[in-house]
C-alpha positions as CSV (number, residue, x, y, z in Angstrom):
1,X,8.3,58.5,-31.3
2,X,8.9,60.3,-34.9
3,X,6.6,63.2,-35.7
4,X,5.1,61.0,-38.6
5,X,4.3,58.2,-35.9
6,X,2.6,60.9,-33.4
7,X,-1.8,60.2,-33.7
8,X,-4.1,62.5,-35.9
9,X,-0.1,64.3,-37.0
10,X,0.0,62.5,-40.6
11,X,-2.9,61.7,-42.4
12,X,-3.2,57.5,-42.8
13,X,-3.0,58.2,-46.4
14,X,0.4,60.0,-46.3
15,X,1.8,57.3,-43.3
16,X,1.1,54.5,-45.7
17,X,2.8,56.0,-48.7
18,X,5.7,57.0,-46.7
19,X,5.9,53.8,-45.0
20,X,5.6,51.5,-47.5
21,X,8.1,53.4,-49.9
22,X,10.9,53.4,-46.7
23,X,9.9,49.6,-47.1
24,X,10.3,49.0,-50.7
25,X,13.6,51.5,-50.4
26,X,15.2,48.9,-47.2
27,X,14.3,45.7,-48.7
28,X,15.6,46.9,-52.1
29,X,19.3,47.9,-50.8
30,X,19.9,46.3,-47.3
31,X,23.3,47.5,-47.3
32,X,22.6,51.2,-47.0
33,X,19.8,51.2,-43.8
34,X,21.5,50.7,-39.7
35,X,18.8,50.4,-37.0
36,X,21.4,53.3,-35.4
37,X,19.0,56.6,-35.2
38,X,22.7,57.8,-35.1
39,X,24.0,56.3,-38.3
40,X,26.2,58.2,-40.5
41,X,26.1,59.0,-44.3
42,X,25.7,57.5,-46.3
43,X,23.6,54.6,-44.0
44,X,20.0,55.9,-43.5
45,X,17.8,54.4,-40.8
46,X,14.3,53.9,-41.8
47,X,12.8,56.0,-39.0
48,X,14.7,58.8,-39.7
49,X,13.9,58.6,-43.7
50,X,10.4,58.4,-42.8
51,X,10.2,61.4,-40.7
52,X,12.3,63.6,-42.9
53,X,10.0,62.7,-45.5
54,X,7.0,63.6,-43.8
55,X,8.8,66.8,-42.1
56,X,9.6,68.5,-45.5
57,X,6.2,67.5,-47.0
58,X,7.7,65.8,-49.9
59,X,4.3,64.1,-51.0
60,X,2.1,67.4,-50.6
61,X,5.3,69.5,-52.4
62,X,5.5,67.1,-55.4
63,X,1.7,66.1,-55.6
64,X,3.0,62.1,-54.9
65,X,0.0,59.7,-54.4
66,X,1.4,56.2,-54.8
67,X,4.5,54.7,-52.7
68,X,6.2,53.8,-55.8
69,X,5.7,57.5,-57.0
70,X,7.3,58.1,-54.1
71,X,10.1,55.8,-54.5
72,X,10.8,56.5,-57.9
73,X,11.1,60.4,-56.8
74,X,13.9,59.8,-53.8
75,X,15.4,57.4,-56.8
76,X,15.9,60.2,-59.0
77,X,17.0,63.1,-56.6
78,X,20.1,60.0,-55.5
79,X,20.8,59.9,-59.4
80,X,21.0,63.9,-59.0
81,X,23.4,63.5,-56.1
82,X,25.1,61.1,-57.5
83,X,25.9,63.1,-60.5
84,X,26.0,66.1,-58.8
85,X,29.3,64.6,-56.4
86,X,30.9,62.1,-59.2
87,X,31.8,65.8,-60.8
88,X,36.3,66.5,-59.9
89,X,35.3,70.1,-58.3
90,X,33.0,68.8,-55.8
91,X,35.0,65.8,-54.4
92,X,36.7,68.8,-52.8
93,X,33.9,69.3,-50.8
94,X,32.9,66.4,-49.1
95,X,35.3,64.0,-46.5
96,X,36.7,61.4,-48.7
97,X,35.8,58.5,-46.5
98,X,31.9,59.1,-47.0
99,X,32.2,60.0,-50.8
100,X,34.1,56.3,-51.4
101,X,31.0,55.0,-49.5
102,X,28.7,56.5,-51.0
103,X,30.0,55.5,-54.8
């Protein structure tokens, strides 16, 4: 059982924002989520992207109130990523299978 699923841990609220933007994140790119716990970048499983949401307090850090809010912030931190790793000096840094995977 995740920390986010444990009773009277997350606030209902918070659960259903977190849940439902996993949700609309899965259904929108299929490819990308495993039902592995164990999955490997750049796969995410939905269980595991719900409690490290909820374990680094994204909602309370960046005042989000609406899944979509939500959604639209993980959105933009991949765009930052992406950019962030599409630059020549960084492919350096990361294993080459996983970068090709990930772009």
């Amino acid at each position: 059982v995740k920390l986010v699923d444990m009773p009277g841990v997350a606030t209902k609220g918070d659960q259903k924002i977190i849940n439902e933007a996993a949700t609309r994140l899965q259904k929108r790119f299929p490819d990308m989520f495993k039902q592995s716990q164990q999955c490997r970048s750049p796969h995410l499983n939905i269980d595991n992207l719900r409690d490290a949401l909820f374990g680094a307090e994204i909602i309370k850090k960046h005042g989000l109130k609406t899944p979509k809010q939500l959604v639209d912030w993980m959105m933009a931190q991949n765009d930052t990523l992406a950019h962030h790793f599409q630059n020549e000096d960084n492919h350096k840094k990361v294993n080459k299978s996983a970068l090709n995977k990930a772009i």
